[in-house]
N, C-alpha and C positions, 0 to 999 in steps of 0.2 A: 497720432492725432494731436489738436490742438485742446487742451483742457484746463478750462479756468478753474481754478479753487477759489474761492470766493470765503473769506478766513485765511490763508496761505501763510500768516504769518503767526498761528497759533498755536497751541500743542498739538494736534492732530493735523493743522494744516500744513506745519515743515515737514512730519515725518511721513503725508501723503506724498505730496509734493517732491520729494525726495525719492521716492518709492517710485512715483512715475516715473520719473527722469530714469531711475536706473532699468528702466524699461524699454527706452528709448524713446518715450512719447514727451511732445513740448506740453511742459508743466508751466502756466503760469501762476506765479503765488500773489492775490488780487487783495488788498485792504484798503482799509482809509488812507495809511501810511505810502499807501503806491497810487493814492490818488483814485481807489476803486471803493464806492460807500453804497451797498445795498439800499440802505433806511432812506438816505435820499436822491441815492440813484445819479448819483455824483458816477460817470465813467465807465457805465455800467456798458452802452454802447460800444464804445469804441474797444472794453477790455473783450467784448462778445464776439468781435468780426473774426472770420473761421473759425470758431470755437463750434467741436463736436458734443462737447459733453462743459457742464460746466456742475461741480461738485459744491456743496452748502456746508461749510462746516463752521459756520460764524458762532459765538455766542453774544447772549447778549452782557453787556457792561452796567445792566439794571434789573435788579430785582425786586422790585417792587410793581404790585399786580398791572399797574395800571402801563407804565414803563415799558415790560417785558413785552406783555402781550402787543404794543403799539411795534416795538424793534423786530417782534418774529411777524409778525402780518405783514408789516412796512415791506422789509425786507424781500419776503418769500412774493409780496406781488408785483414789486419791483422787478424782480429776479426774474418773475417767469414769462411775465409782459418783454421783456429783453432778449429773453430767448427766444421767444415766438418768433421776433422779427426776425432775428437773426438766426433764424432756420436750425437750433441748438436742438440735436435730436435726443438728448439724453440730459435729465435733471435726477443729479442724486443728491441724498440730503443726510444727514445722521440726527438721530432722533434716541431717543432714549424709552427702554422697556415700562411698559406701565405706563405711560404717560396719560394716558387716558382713566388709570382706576387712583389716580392722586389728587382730586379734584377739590384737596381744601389748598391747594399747593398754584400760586398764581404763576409761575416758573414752567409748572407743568400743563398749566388748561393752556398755556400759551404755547408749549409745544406740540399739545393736541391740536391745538386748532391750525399752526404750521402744516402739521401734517394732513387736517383735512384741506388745508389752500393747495397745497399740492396735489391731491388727490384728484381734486377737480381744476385744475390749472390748466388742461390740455396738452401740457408736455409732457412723451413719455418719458416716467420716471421710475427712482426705484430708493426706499428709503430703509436707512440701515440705523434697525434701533440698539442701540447697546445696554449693556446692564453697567452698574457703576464703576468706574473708573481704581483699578488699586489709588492712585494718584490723591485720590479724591478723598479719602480714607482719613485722614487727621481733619478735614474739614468737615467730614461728618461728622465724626467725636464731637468736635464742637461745638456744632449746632445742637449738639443733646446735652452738652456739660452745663452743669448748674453748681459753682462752685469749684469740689472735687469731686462731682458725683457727675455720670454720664448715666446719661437715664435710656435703655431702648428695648425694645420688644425682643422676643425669638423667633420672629419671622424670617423665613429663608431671604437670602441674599447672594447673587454669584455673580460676583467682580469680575473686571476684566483686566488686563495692562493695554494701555494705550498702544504698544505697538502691535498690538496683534489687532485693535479696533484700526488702523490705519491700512494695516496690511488687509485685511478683510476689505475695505472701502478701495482699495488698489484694487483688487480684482473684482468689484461690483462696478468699479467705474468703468474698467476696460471689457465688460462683458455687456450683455445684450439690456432693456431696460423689462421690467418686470412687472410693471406697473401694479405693484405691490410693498409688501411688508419684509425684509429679509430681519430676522432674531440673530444677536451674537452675543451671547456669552461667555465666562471661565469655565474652565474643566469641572470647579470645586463649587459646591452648592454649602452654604454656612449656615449655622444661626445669627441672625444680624448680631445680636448682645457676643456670642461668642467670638465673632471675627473681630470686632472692638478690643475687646480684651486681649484678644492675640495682640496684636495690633500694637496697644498701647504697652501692653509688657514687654515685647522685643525694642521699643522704645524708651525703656525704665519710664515709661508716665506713669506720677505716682495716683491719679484717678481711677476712683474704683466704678465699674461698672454695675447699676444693679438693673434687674430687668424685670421688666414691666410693661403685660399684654399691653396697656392701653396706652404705652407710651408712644408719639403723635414723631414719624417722620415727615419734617415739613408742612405740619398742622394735619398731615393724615394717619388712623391705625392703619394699622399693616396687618394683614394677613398672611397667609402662606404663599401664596401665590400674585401677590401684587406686585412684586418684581421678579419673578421667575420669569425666563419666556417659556414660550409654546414646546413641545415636544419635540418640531422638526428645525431648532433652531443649530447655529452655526456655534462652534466652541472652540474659543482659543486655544493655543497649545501650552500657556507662561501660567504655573502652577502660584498663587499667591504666595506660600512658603517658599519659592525660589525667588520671586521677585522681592519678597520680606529681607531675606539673607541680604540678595547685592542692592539691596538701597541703603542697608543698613552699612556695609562695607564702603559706599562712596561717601558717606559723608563722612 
């Protein structure tokens, strides 16, 4: 098949992309930089002709409320107005767990509301929400650090490594469309304060973690279940202690 990646040149869109290919299916990797721009539809045409399946994994380069939410609307209507014509029988997209119960968070109403543009878009689709990124993990820290103090609740948390969110998106692309919701998670389910502090210790950061119910991820509390997924969801096999070991070992 012919399959656009639409981000191709991002963290999860080379090691799709790559994935495909060693599949035998033509992988095109589609961005600004090749001349393909979702937000205004810059190429959007021409990258779509024979395109079976065309895959969303762009983020956006603004985070601020007003920003986001205009680059994931833009985009995602852009996107699916392109497929229509060009008869794209499969839209998949990656979305992130909870996205919907973080609503102080304008990052996240704007990837709810992506997710509802697709829902009602008309192209069959199939959207793969992930839980947070190992990757992502020193970024979080600091969105909580104040000082040398990281401030975060004990609410459950279960990380993922990026290459198993890729690999998971490999085989949702080359399968059927679902026109639904597919969950992917880690094996390992945390206390957010506790994985921090793993985290930062296997790092010598000398930042102490202290935890605290009311402490706001992304201006939301957290509960036990605001980023857990569902029951029947999908779980990576890269245990965050083995991925901790060889990040620590490449640098």
């Amino acid at each position: 098949m012919k399959i656009v990646v639409i981000g191709g040149s991002g963290l999860i869109g080379k090691k799709l992309v790559n994935g495909l290919r060693e599949r035998g299916h033509e992988a095109v990797a589609a961005s600004p930089s090749s001349g393909v721009n979702a937000v205004t539809g810059e190429g959007l045409t021409d990258a779509l002709v024979g395109a079976q399946v065309v895959v969303d994994v762009t983020n956006s380069p603004f985070f601020e409320d007003g920003p986001v939410l205009e680059f994931f609307e833009k985009s995602s209507r852009n996107l699916l107005a392109a497929e229509a014509i060009a008869g794209v029988g499969h839209h998949v997209a990656l979305s992130v767990v909870g996205a919907d119960r973080i609503p102080e968070s304008g990052y996240m109403r704007a990837k709810a509301s992506q997710e509802k543009l697709i829902k009602s878009g008309g192209v069959p689709y199939t959207i793969l929400s992930a839980t947070q990124f190992f990757e992502f993990m020193g970024a979080i820290a600091q969105s909580a650090t104040d000082g040398q103090t990281v401030r975060l609740p004990s609410a459950f948390i279960q990380p993922v490594m990026s290459d198993d969110v890729a690999a998971a998106l490999v085989d949702i692309t080359l399968g059927e469309p679902v026109n639904g919701m597919v969950e992917l998670a880690g094996p390992d389910r945390f206390h957010f304060d506790e994985l921090i502090r793993r985290f930062l210790s296997a790092n010598h950061d000398p930042r102490q973690v202290v935890t605290d119910a009311h402490a706001r991820y992304y201006g939301t509390e957290l509960d036990d279940r605001t980023l857990i997924p569902g029951d029947n969801s999908l779980i990576g096999s890269t245990r965050f202690e083995d991925w901790l070991s060889r990040s620590l070992v490449q640098r």
